[in-house]
N, C-alpha and C positions, 0 to 999 in steps of 0.2 A: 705835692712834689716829693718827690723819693731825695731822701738824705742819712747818712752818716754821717754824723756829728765826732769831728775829732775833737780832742781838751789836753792843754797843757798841764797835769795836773795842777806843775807847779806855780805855773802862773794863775791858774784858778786861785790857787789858797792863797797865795800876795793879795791877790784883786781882793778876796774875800777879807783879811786883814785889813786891808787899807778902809775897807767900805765899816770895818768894825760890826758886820756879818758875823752869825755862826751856821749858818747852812746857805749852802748856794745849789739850786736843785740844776742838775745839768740834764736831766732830760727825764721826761713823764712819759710813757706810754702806757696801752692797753693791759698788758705783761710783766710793766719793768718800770724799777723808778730807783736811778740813780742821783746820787751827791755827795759832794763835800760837805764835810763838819769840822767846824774848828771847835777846838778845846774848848770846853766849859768848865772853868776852876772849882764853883759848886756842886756840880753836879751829886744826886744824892740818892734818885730814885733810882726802880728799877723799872725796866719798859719789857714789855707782852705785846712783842708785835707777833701779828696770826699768819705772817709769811717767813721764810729762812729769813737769815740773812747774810750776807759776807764784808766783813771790814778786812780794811786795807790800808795798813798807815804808811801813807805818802813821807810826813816828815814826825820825829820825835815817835814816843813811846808811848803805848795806851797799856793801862791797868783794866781790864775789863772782870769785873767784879759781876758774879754769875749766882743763881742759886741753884743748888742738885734739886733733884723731883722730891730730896729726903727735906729740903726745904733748906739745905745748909749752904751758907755763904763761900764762896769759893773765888779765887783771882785766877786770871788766866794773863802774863804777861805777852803784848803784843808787839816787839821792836819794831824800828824805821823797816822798810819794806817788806814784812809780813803779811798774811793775810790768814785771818779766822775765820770760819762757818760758826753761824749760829742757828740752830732750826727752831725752827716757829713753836711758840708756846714759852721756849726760856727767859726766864726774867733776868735781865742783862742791864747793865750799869757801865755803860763806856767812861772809864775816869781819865783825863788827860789834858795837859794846859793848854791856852790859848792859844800859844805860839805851836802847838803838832796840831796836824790835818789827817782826817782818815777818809776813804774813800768809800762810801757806805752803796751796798748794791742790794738790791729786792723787790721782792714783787710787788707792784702798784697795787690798793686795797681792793679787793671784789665786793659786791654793792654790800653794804651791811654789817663788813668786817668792824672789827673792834679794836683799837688801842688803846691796853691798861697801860698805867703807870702806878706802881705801888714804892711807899715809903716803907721801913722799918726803925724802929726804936736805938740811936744809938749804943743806948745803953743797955735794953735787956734783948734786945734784938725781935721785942713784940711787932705783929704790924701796926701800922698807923693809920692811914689813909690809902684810899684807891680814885685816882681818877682815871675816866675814859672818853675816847672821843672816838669817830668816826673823822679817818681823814679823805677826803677827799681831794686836798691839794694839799701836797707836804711842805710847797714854798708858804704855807700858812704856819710853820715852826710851831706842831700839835706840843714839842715838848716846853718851852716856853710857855704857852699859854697853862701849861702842868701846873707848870712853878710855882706862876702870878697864881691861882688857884689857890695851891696847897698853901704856898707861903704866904699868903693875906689873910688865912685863918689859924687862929690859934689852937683852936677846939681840934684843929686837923693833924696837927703839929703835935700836941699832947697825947703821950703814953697811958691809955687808957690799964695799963699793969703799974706802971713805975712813977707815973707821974712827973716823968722827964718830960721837958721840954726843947723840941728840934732847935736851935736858931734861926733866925731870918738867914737870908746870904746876903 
């Protein structure tokens, strides 16, 4: 059956708040794979996804923490109704509280695609770890299961230069 799907955004991110969700995926296609995201307070890594992307902050303010191709850490501030392009390959770090929702738009994975997540060293900015997944269904929250990953290992977490240790969240 043929449909367009309209979305409240606002009432999407309520619903998503109440249910104490951080991704609510509002529609999967062949082409396209749109959702809301509510803030994640810890948030640390940075994500390689292998399509653009465009965020769009619905409510509150995101700090999206980028790195140049020189490898240098960079912020890009993104106020209530803005929206960014990100293109595929940037390692990108969406940072922003629980209470803001951004409006996450991109291309659904083609068979084989890959999604990194890499950490780096607060302290000397060495890398730390890399995970990756294939996602096939993003209502599967690929970054979550990052976390539990990264953060359940210490060895992962340890500055193989400085011998800093990440914190849990």
């Amino acid at each position: 059956m043929f449909s367009m799907p309209i979305v409240s955004l606002l009432d999407e991110a309520r619903r998503l708040a109440e249910r104490g969700q951080r991704v609510s995926v509002l529609w999967q296609q062949a082409d396209s794979l749109v959702f809301i995201a509510r803030g994640r307070e810890y948030r640390s890594e940075f994500h390689i996804n292998p399509s653009d992307e465009t965020m769009y902050m619905i409510k509150g303010e995101m700090n999206l923490h980028y790195r140049t191709p020189e490898g240098k850490e960079e912020v890009a501030v993104i106020s209530e109704g803005s929206l960014i392009y990100t293109p595929a390959g940037t390692p990108h770090s969406p940072r922003f509280p629980p209470d803001a929702f951004a409006l996450i738009s991109e291309r659904k994975r083609r068979e084989g695609e890959v999604d990194r997540f890499h950490w780096y060293c607060g302290k000397c900015d060495a890398f730390l770890h890399e995970e990756s997944f294939i996602v096939r269904d993003y209502a599967e929250d690929p970054v979550s299961k990052a976390y539990q990953r990264f953060f359940g290992n210490e060895d992962f977490r340890t500055c193989k230069k400085c011998g800093d240790v990440m914190p849990t969240v």
